[in-house]
TITORNU-538076 format. One record per residue (C-alpha): residue in one letter; residue number from 1; z, y, x. Coordinates in steps of 0.05 Angstrom, whole numbers, padded with zeros to 5 digits. Example, Ala and Ser with C-alpha at 12.3 -4.5 7.8 and 13.67 -1.06 7.14 Angstrom:
% TITORNU-538076
rest,nr,zz,yy,xx
A,1,00156,-00090,00246
S,2,00143,-00021,00273
//
This chain:
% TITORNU-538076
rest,nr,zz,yy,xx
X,1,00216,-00059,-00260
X,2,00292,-00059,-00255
X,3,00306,-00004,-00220
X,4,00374,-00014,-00172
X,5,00365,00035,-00105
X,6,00391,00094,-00127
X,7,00431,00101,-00072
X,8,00365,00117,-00032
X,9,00334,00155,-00079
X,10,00326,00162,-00154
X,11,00264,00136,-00179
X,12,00272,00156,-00254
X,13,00268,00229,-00260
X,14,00283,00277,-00324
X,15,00209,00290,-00347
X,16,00222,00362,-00325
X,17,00240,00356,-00258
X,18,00160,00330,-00240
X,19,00130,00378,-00295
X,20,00165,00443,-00260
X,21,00144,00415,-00190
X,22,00071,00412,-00206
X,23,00083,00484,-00243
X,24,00109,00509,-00178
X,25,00049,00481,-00140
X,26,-00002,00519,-00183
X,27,00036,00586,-00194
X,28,00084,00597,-00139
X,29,00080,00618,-00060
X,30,00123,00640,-00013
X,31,00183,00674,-00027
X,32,00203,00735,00007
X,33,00125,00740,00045
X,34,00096,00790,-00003
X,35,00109,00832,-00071
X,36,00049,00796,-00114
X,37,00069,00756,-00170
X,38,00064,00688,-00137
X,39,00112,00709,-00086
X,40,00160,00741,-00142
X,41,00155,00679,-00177
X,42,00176,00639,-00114
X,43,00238,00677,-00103
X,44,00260,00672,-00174
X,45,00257,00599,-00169
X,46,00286,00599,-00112
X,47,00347,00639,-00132
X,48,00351,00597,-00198
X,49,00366,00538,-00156
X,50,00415,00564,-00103
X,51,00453,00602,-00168
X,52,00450,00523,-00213
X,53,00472,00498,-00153
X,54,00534,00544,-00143
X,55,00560,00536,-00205
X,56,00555,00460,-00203
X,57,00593,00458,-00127
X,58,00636,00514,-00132
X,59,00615,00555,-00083
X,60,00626,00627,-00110
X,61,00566,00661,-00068
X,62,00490,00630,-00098
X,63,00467,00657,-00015
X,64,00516,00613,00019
X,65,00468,00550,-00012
X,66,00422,00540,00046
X,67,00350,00491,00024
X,68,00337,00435,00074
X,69,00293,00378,00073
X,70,00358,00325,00052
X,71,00424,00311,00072
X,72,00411,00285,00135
X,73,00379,00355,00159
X,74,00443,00385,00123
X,75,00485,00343,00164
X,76,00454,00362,00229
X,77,00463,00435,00220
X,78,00527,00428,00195
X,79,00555,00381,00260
X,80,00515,00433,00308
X,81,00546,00491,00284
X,82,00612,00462,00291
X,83,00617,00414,00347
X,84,00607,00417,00427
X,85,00605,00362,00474
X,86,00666,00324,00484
X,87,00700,00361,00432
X,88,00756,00309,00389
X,89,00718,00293,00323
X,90,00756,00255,00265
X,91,00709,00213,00218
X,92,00722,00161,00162
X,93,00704,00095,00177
X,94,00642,00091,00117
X,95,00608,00145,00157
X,96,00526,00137,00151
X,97,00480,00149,00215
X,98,00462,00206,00189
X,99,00538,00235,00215
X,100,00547,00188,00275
X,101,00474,00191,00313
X,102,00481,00271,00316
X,103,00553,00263,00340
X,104,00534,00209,00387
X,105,00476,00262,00411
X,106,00517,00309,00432
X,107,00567,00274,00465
X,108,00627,00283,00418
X,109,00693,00245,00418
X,110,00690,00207,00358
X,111,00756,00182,00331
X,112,00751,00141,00268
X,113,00805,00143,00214
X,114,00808,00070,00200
X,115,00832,00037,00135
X,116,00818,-00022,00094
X,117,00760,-00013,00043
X,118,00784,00012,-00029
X,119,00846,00039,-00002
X,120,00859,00120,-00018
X,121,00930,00124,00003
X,122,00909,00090,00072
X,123,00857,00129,00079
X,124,00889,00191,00075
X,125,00946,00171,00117
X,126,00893,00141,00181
X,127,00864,00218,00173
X,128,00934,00250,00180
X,129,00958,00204,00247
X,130,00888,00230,00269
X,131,00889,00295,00258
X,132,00929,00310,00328
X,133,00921,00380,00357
X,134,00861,00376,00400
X,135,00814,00355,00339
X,136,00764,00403,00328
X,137,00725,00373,00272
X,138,00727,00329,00218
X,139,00678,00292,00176
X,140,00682,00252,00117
X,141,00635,00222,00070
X,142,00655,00230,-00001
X,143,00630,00166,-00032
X,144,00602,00096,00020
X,145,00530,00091,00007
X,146,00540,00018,00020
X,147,00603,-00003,-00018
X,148,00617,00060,-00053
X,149,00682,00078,-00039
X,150,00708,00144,-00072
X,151,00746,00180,-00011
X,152,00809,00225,-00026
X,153,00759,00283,-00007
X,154,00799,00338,-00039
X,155,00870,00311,00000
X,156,00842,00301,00063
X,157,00816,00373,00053
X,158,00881,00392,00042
X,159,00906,00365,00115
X,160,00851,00398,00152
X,161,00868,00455,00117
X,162,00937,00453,00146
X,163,00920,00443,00212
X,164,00864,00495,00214
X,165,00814,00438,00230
X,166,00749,00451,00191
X,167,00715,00394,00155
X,168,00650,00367,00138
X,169,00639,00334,00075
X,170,00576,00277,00059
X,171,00562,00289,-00015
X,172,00499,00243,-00009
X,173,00525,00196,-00057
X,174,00566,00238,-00093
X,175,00539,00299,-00117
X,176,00515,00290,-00192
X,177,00570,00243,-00206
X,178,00644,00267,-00167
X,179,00662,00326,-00170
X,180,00650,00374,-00116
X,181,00678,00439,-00104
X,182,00665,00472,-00040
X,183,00718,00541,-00039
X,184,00775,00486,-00085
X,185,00764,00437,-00013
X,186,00767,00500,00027
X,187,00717,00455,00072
X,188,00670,00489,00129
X,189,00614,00464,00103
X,190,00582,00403,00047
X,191,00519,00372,00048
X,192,00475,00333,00007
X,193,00404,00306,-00016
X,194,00366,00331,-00073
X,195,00333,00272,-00095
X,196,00380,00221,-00104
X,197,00441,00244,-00156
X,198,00420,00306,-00167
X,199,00350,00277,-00195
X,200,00309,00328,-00154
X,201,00235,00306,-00108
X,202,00244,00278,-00043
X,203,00243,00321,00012
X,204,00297,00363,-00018
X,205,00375,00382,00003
X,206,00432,00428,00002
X,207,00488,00455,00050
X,208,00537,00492,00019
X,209,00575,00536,00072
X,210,00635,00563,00073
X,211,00654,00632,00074
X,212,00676,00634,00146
X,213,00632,00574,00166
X,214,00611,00590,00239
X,215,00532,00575,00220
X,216,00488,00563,00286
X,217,00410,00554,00264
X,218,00386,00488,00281
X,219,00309,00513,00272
X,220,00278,00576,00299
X,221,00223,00617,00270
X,222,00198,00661,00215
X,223,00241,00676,00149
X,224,00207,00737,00111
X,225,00271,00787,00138
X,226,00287,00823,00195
X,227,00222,00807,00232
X,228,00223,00858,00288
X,229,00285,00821,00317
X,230,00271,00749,00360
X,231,00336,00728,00342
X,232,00346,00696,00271
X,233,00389,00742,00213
X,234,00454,00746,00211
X,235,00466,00729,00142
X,236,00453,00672,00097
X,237,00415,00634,00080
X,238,00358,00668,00120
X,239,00398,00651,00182
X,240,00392,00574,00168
X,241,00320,00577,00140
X,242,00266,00584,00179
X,243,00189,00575,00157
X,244,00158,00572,00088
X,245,00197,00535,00038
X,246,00190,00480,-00001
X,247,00183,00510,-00067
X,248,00154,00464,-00119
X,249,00204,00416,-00088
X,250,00255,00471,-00099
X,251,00227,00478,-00174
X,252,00236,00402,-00187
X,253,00308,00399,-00157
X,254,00329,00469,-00198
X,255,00311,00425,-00260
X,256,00354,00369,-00236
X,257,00409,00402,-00230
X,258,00406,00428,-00302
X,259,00404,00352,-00325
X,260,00465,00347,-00281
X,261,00495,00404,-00312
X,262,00478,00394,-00380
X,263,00486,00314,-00382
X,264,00559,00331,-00344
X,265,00576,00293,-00276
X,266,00645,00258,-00312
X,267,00595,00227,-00362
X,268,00542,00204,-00309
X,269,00601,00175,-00269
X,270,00635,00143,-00329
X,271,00565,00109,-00349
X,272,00553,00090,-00268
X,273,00620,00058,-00274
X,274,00617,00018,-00332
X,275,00548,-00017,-00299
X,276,00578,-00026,-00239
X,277,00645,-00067,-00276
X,278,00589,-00092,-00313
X,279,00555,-00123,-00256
X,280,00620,-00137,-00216
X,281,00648,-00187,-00273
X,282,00580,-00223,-00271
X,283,00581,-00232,-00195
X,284,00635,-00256,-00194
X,285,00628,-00318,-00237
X,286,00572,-00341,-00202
X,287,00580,-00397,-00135
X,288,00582,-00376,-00063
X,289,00582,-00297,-00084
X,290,00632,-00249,-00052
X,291,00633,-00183,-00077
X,292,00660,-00114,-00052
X,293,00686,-00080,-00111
X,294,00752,-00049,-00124
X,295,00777,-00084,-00185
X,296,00809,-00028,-00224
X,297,00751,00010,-00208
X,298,00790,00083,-00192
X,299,00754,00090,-00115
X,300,00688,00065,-00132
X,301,00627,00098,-00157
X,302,00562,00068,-00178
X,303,00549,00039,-00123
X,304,00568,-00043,-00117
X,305,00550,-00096,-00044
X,306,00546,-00167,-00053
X,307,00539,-00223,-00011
X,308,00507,-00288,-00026
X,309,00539,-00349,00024
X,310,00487,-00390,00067
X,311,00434,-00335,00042
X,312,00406,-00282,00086
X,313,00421,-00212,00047
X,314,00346,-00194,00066
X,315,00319,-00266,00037
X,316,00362,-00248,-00033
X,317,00331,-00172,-00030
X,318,00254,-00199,-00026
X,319,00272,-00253,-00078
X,320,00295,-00207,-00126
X,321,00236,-00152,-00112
X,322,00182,-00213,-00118
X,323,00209,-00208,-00203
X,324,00217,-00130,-00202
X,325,00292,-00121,-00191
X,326,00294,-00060,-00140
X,327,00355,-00066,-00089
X,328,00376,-00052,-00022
X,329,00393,-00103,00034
X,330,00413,-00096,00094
X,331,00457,-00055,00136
X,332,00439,00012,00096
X,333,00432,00060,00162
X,334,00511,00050,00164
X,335,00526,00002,00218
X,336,00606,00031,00222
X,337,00614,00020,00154
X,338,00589,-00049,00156
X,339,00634,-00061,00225
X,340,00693,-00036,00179
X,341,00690,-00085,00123
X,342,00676,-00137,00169
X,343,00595,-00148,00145
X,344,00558,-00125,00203
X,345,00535,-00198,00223
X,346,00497,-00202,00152
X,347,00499,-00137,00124
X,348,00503,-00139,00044
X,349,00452,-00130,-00013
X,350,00466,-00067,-00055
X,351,00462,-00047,-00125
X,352,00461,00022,-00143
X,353,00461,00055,-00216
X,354,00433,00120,-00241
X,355,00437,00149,-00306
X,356,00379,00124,-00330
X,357,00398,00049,-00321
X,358,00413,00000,-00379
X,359,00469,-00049,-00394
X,360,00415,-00093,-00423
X,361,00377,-00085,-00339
X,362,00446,-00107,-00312
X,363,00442,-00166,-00355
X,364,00371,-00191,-00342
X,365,00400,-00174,-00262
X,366,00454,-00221,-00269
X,367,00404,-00282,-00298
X,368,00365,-00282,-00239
X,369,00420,-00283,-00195
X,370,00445,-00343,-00236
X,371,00388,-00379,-00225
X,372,00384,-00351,-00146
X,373,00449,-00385,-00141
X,374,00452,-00448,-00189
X,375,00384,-00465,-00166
X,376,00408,-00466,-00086
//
């Protein structure tokens, strides 16, 4: 199989991401619920991953890395702690649902920074006419899961900073390959998934917070500390983590983040990039195929839509999976995004690269969708 959904999750895994979750399975337990070795062994693993992680995202203190299930679970904390009903709440336009259905939950008042697709300095300037007095939130996704859009993360962090207004940053589709740097940002707080570009299992996530990060727990119960009290700790992560962890997914994602680290996220991003030109140049030479790609390739990461006229995106997806090519079609739980670039009648068919994908894949890609659209 061709393998081109990376934006939902990495499939191809370093060896030792599944070999030190099945290692974790057998030996380890829960940390911080006894003194036995198992435990002990659980809490070192644990603490590996929050101190990997740390490094990798700049975020100075290994206990202000929180575990969650994935972004989306990071996300909700993050908007709970920080956002009331009816309070002003800035977002980009590329936001996923993951951001908008929790905002829309609680009643916010969402204002959306619009600005065409591929366009940094607009972008930036759309969040600073936003950014009026009364906002009390921002949000903005790093990199569009659907057309991959690099935002100018670290300037709009530099406006909220400004005007004391404390963002939230979706590093779904950018952590492993942009850099992120939670106390450079100054932001409040930064989420993301463990299995997609960090390489980690599914069911695993991070939110980094930030130092004075107002942290409300979004999940009650029992963390191993300060068990005589019924409310949760005070202090992180314990605050944010309640019930037994997932350790052997915590293994598997600690391992990940090594590759990461080791393999460096410039080079991951450079190799994305060149697949993504790659497949861009191809697209584009074949009939009836629009594609949504910034052509000098500075705001985009490895992530590329297309469009096939008179085709339904969904029709194109299933052709392609009936002769293994993996992709993702559809609206990609980002209905705003798709509203924005003006695809939310047929939604687009996505690619999305990894580190493990080939030049020679992209190639074999682009001769079925010659004959896909030669044959029409």
């Amino acid at each position: 199989m061709i393998y081109l959904d990376s934006a939902a999750t990495t499939l191809q895994k370093p060896e030792r991401v599944a070999h030190a979750a099945a290692r974790a399975i057998r030996a380890c337990a829960s940390p911080g619920r006894g003194g036995h070795r198992p435990a002990m062994a659980a809490g070192e693993t644990a603490f590996a991953c929050r101190q990997a992680a740390s490094e990798l995202f700049g975020v100075g203190d290994p206990e202000r890395v929180v575990f969650t299930c994935n972004a989306t679970h990071a996300l909700n904390i993050a908007i709970n702690s920080l956002v009331e009903a009816e309070d002003a709440v800035v977002i980009s336009p590329w936001e996923h649902n993951a951001v908008t259905r929790p905002l829309a939950a609680l009643g916010a008042d969402v204002r959306v920074a619009a600005a065409p697709l591929f366009d940094a300095d607009a972008a930036l300037a759309a969040f600073d006419r936003q950014l009026t007095p009364e906002v009390k939130c921002a949000i903005c996704t790093h990199c569009s899961n659907v057309f991959g859009m690099v935002m100018p993360v670290e300037a709009i962090a530099g406006l909220c900073r400004e005007r004391g207004v404390p963002l939230i940053v979706d590093a779904a589709q950018s952590a492993g390959c942009l850099s992120v740097d939670l106390e450079n940002w100054g932001a409040a707080f930064v989420a993301m998934p463990g299995h997609k570009g960090l390489y980690g299992p599914q069911g695993t996530g991070l939110l980094l917070c930030g130092a004075d990060a107002p942290v409300r727990p979004l999940l009650y119960g029992g963390t191993g500390s300060a068990s005589l009290r019924q409310e949760m700790p005070d202090f992180l992560p314990d605050r944010l983590e309640a019930g037994t962890h997932n350790i052997p997914g915590v293994a598997g994602l600690l391992e990940g983040l090594r590759f990461v680290a080791k393999r460096g996220p410039e080079a991951i991003l450079a190799h994305e990039r060149r697949l993504v030109r790659q497949t861009r140049e191809g697209l584009t030479q074949l009939p009836g195929v629009e594609v949504f790609g910034d052509s000098l390739g500075q705001h985009q990461a490895g992530v590329l839509s297309f469009r096939v006229h008179g085709a339904d995106c969904e029709e194109v997806g299933r052709w392609l999976g009936e002769r293994d090519v993996a992709v993702r079609a559809g609206l990609h739980c980002a209905p705003l995004a798709h509203k924005a670039a003006g695809t939310l009648d047929t939604g687009t068919v996505r690619v999305s690269f990894s580190a493990f994908n080939t030049a020679g894949e992209v190639e074999r890609f682009l001769c079925l969708m010659e004959r896909l659209t030669r044959g029409r």
